[in-house]
KETOR-148274 format. One record per residue (C-alpha): residue number from 1; x, y, z. Coordinates in Angstrom, 2 decimals. Layout:
BEGIN
{zagu NUM,{X,Y,Z}}
...
END
This chain:
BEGIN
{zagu 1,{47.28,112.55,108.58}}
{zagu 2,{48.09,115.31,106.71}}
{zagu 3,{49.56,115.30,103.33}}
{zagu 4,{52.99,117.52,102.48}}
{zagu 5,{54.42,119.06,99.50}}
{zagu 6,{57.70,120.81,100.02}}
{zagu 7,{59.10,122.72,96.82}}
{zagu 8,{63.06,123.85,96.32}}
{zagu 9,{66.05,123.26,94.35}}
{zagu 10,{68.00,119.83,94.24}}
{zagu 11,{70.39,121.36,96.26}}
{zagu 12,{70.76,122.02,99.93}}
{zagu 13,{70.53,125.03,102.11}}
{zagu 14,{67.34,126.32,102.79}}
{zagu 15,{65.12,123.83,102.42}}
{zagu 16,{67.43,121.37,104.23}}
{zagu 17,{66.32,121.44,107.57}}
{zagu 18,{62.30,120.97,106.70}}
{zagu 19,{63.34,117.75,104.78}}
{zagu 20,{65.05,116.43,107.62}}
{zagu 21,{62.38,116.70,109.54}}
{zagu 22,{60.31,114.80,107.47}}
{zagu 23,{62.98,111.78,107.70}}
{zagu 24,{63.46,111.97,111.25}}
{zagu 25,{59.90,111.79,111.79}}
{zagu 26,{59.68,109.24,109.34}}
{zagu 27,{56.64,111.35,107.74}}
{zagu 28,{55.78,110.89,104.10}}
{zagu 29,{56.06,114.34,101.80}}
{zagu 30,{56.00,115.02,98.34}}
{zagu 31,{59.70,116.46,97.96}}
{zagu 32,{59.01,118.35,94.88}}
{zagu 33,{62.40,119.76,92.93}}
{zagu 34,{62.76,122.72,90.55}}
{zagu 35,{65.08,121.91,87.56}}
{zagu 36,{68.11,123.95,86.68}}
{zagu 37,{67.22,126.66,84.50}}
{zagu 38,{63.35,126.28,84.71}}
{zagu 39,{63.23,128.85,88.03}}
{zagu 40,{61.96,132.06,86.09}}
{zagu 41,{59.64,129.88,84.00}}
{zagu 42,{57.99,129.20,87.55}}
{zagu 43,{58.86,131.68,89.68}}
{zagu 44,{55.38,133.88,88.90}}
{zagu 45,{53.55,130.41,90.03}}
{zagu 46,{54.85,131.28,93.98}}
{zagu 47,{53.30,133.25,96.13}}
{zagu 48,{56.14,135.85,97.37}}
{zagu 49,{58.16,134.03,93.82}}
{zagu 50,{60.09,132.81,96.72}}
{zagu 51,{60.92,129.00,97.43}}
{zagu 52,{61.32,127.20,99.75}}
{zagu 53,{57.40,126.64,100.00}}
{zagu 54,{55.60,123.87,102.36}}
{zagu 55,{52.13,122.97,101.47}}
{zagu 56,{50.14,121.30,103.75}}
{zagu 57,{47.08,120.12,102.79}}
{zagu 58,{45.44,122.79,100.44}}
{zagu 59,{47.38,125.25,103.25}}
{zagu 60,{50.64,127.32,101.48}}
{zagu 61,{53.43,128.17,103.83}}
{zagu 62,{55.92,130.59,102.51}}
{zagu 63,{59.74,131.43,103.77}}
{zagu 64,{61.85,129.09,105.58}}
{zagu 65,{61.99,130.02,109.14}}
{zagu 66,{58.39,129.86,109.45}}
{zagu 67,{57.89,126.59,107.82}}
{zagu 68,{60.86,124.64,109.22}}
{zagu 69,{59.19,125.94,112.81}}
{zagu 70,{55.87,124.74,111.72}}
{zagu 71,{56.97,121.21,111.41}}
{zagu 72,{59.22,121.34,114.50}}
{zagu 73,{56.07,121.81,116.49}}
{zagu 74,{54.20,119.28,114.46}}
{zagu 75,{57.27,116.54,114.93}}
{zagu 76,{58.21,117.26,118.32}}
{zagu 77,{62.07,118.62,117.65}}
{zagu 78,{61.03,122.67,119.20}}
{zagu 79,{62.49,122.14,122.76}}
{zagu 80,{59.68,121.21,125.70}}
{zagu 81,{59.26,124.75,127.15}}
{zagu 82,{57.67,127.89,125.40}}
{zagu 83,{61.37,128.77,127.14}}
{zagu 84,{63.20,126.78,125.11}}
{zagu 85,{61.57,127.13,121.80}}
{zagu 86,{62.16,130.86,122.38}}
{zagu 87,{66.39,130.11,122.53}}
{zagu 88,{66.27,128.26,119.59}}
{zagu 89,{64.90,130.96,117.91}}
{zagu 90,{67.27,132.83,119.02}}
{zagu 91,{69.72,130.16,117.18}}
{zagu 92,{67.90,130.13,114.35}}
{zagu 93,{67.79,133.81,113.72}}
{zagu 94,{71.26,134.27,113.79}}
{zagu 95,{71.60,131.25,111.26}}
{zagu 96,{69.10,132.98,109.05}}
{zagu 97,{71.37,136.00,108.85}}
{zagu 98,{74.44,134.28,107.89}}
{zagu 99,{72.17,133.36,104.66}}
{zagu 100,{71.20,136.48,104.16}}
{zagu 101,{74.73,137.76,104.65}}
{zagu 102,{76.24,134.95,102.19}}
{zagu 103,{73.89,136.96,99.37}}
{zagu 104,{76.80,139.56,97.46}}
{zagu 105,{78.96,136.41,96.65}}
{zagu 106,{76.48,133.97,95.96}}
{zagu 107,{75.43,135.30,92.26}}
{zagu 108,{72.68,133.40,91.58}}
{zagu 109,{70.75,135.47,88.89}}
{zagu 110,{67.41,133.24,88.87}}
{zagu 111,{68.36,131.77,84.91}}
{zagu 112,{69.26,128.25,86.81}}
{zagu 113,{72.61,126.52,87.69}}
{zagu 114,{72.86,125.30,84.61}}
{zagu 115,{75.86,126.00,82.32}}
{zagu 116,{79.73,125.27,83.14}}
{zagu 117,{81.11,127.22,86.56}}
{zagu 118,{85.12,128.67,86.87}}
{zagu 119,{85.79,128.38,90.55}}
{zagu 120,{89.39,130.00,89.37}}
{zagu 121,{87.15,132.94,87.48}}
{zagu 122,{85.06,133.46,90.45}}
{zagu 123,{87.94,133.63,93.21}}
{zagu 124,{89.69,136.19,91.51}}
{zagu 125,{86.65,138.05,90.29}}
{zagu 126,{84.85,138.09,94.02}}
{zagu 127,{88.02,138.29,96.24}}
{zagu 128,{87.55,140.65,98.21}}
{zagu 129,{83.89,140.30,99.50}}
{zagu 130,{84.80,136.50,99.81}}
{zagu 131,{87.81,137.37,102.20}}
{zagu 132,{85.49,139.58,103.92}}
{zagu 133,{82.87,136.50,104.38}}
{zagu 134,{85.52,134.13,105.46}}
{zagu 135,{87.66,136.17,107.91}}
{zagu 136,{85.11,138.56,109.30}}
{zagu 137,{81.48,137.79,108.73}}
{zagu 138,{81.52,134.06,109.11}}
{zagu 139,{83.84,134.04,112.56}}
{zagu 140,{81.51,136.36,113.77}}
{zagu 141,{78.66,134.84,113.47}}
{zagu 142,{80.12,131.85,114.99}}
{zagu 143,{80.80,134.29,118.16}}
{zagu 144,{77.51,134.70,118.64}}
{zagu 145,{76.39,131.17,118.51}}
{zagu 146,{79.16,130.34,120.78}}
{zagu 147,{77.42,132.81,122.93}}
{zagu 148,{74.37,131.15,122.82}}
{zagu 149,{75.69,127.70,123.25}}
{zagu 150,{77.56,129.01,126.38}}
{zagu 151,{74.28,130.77,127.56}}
{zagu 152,{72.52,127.76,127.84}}
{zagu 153,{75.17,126.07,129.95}}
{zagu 154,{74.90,123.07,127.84}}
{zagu 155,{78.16,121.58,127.17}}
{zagu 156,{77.41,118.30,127.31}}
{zagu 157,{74.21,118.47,124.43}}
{zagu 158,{72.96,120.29,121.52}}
{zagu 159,{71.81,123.76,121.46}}
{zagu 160,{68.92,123.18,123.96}}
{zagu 161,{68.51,121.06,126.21}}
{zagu 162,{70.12,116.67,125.47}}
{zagu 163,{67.85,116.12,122.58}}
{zagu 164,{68.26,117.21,118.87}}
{zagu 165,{65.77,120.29,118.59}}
{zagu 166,{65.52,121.87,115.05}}
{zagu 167,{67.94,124.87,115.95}}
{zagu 168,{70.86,121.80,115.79}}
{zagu 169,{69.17,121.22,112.40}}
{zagu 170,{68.88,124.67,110.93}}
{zagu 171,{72.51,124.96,112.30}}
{zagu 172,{73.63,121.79,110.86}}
{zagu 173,{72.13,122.67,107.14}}
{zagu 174,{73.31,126.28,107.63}}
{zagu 175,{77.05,125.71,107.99}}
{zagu 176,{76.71,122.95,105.27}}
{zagu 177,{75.73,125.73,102.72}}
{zagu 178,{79.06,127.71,104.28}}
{zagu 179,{81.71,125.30,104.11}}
{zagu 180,{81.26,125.71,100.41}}
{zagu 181,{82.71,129.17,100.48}}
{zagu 182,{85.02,128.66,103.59}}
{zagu 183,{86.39,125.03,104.36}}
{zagu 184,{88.07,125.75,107.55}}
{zagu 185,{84.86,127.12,108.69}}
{zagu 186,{85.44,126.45,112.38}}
{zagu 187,{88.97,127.31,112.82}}
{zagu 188,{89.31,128.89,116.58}}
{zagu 189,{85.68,127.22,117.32}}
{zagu 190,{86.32,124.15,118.54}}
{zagu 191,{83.05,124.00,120.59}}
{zagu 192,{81.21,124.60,117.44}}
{zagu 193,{83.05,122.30,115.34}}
{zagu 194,{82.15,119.41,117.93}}
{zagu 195,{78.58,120.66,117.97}}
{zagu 196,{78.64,120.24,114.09}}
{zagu 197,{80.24,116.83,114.01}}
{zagu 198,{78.14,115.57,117.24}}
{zagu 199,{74.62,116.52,115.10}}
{zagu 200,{76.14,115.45,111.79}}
{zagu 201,{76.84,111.83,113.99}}
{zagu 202,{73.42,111.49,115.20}}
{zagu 203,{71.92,108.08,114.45}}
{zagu 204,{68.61,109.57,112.01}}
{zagu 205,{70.80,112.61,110.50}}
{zagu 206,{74.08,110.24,109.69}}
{zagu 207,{71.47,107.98,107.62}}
{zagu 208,{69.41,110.91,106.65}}
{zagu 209,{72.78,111.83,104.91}}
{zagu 210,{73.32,108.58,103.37}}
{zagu 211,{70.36,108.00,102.03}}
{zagu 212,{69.65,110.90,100.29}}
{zagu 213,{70.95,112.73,97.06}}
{zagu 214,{70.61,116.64,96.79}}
{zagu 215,{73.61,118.62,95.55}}
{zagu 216,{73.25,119.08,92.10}}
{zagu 217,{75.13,122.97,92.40}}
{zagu 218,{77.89,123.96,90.16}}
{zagu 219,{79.23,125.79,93.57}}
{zagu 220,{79.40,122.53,94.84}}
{zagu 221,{82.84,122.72,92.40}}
{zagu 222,{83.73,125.61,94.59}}
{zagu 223,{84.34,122.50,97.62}}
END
């Protein structure tokens, strides 16, 4: 059995996914958490200075596509095909770039989240690239999953095929991360929306949720 070291914030987001795995699969890991404030003390120690990082065995894996995939082969959640595993990267890749497009408003400057956080202060000061992110880049991201959802002709289960694959995960810890910026994420989604609720209902991820205890973001204020 191997042993596993996964390194991020006590937050969720990016790292979300990969520790889900871990509880699905009921695998043991070293869930290792970097403190508020201490990330530039550290950051040098990374490879890429990028987290989050998966280290299996004396074996580094760096960026979080790659190692969320790794352990969706390992655990058995990357679809039964070489087919499917291609359409939920598909899913995943448009997930990632939500992230990436979520970047100009969230200002995290590397110092930490420690320190007190005005949600007022920050509305008014980032209004205009936050309307942009809630009434044009997050609907149409949503489009495209939609898209890919009704591509598969899968109404009736996750993203592909009737068993929880990692893309439901990814997508799950994704639009987690961007209800913080946009409650009525979903609105004129309803397909999506169900999606979300029917993964977020799912016997390991509803206890996966209960059990454990990351959030410790001052955007989580921002809710």
């Amino acid at each position: 059995m191997s042993k596993y070291k996964l390194t991020y914030m006590n937050f969720r987001a990016r790292a979300e996914a990969a520790r889900m795995l871990f509880f699905m699969k009921g695998v043991e890991f070293e869930d290792i958490i970097i403190e508020d404030g201490t990330w530039l003390d550290v950051k040098h120690t990374f490879p890429l200075g990028q987290i989050p990082v998966l280290e299996v065995d004396d074996v580094i894996i760096t960026q979080t596509r790659p190692l969320t995939r790794y352990l969706g082969r390992e655990f058995g959640y990357y679809g039964e095909t070489n087919l499917e595993a291609a359409q939920i990267d598909s899913i995943m890749d448009v997930c990632d770039d939500i992230h990436v497009a979520a970047q100009p408003i969230y200002k995290y400057d590397g110092a930490g989240m420690a320190g007190e956080f005005d949600a007022k202060k920050y509305e008014v000061e980032n209004a205009e690239v936050l309307k942009e992110y809630r009434e044009v880049i997050v609907p149409g991201f949503l489009s495209q999953l939609q898209t890919l959802f009704l591509m598969n002709k899968n109404d009736d289960g996750y993203f592909v095929g009737k068993e929880i694959t990692i893309a439901d995960l990814y997508y799950f810890a994704t639009f987690d991360y961007v209800e913080i910026y946009k409650k009525d994420m979903f609105a004129g989604f309803p397909k999506m929306a169900a999606l979300y609720k029917k993964i977020m209902a799912h016997d390991k991820v509803a206890e996966y949720l209960k059990k454990t205890d990351y959030g410790n973001n001052p955007m989580d204020q921002y809710k």
